[in-house]
DRENDOZA-815073 format. One line per 3 residues: number of its first residue (from 1); their letters; for each residue z, y, x of C-alpha. Coordinates in steps of 0.5 Angstrom, whole numbers, plus 500, padded with zeros to 3 digits. Each point is the difference from the previous one (the first is absolute). Layout:
// DRENDOZA-815073
NUM) A) Z:Y:X  ...
END
This chain:
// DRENDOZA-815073
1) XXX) 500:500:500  498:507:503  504:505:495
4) XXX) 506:501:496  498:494:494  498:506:495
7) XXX) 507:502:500  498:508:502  495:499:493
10) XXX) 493:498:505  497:493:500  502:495:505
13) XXX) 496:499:506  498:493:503  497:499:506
16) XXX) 494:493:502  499:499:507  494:496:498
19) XXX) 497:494:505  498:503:508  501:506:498
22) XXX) 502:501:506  494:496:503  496:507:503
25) XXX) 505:502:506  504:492:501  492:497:501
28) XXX) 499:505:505  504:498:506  498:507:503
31) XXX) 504:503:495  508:502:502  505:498:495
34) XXX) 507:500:501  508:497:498  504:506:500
37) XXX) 507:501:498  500:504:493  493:503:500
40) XXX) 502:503:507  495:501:505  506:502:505
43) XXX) 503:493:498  494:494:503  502:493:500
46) XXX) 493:497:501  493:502:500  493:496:500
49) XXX) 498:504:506  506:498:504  498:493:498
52) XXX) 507:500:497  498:499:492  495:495:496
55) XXX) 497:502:494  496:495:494  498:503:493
58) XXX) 498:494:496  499:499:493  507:497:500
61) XXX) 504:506:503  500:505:506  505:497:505
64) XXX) 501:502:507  503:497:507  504:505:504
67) XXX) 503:499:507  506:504:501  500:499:508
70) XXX) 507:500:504  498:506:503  500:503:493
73) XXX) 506:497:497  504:504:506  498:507:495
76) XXX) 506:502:496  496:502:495  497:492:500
79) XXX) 507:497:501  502:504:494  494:497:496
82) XXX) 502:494:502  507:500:497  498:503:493
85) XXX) 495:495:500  506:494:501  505:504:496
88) XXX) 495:500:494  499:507:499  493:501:503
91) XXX) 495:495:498  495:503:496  493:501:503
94) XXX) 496:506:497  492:502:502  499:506:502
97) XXX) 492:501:499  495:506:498  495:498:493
100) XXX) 493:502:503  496:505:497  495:499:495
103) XXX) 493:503:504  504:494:504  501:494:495
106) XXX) 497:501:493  506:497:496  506:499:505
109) XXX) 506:500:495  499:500:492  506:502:495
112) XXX) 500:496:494  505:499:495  505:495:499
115) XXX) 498:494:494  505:504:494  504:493:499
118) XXX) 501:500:507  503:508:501  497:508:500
121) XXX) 499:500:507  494:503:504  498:495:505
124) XXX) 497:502:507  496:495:503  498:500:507
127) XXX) 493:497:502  500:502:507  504:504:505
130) XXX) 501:503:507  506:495:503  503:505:505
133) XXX) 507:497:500  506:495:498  507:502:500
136) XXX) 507:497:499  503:504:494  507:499:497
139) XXX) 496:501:493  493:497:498  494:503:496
142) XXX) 499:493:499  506:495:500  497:493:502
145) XXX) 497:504:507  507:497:504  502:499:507
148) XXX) 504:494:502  504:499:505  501:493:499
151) XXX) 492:500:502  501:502:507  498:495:505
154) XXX) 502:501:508  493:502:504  499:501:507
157) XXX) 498:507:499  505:502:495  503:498:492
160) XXX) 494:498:497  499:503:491  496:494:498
163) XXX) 495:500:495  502:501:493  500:494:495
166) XXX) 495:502:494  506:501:496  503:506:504
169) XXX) 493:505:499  498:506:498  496:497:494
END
C-alpha cells in the first residue's frame, strides 16, 4: 500500500512491479547497480562494479546476491546494519528506481483501477523501470522483499546474501 488507505478521503494506492521490470538495466552488466543501506549512496554494501553484487530478474521474481566483503564488515555503518538485521528490525528491501520517459518507453506503467469486489484503490502498474539500487530498509514499500540473516553463508570473500526464494519477490 502506498497511501494512507483512504483515510484522508483520497483513493487508495497500490503498486505491481510486473514480471522483469527491472529487465532493462539488470540485463546489462555494464549497468551499475547498488545494495545500499536506506537508499543511502553514502552507506554502499555491494555493487555490480565492484563485483560484489549479482542480480537476476525472471519471470518469477528479481533476487540479488551480495557479498558484503571483511573489508566492508569493518565499516561502522556496515556493523550497524548487520546487527538490526540480526536483531529483526531492518529487514526489508526496498528498489530504488526511476519509471523512464514516455518518448523513451511508450507504456512503461499503467494506473487502473482495483476489481469493485475487491476495493476502491487506484493500481499503478510497473511494466519496466531503470533499477539504480536495493537498500536495507526498516520498512518496505513492498512487505515479501526481506532479507534474512539465516540466508547468509561464509564466502572466501566476505557474507554472502544468497538469491532470494520465489516466495520473497518483488511481484
Amino acid at each position: 500500500m502506498l497511501s494512507d488507505g483512504g483515510r484522508n478521503g483520497g483513493r487508495p494506492r497500490k503498486e505491481v512491479i510486473a514480471p522483469r521490470a527491472f529487465a532493462y538495466r539488470v540485463d546489462r552488466p555494464e549497468e551499475d547497480i547498488h545494495l545500499l543501506v536506506g537508499h543511502s549512496y553514502d552507506r554502499p554494501l555491494a555493487s555490480r562494479s565492484a563485483g560484489t553484487l549479482i542480480l537476476e530478474d525472471t519471470e518469477d521474481a528479481l533476487t540479488f546476491e551480495a557479498t558484503i566483503t571483511e573489508e566492508m564488515q569493518a565499516v561502522s555503518y556496515v556493523q550497524d546494519i548487520l546487527r538490526s538485521i540480526r536483531a529483526g528490525l531492518t529487514v526489508g528491501i526496498s528498489p530504488g528506481f526511476r519509471i523512464p520517459p514516455p518518448r523513451a518507453v511508450e507504456k512503461a506503467e499503467e494506473v487502473t483501477e482495483e476489481d469493485p469486489s475487491e476495493g476502491i484503490a487506484l493500481i499503478r502498474t510497473i511494466f519496466q523501470a531503470l533499477l539504480y539500487e536495493l537498500s536495507i530498509v526498516t520498512r518496505p514499500a513492498y512487505d515479501e522483499a526481506q532479507v534474512e540473516e539465516r540466508n547468509w553463508q561464509p564466502s572466501p570473500k566476505g557474507l554472502l546474501l544468497p538469491k532470494r526464494h520465489a516466495s520473497a519477490r518483488y511481484r
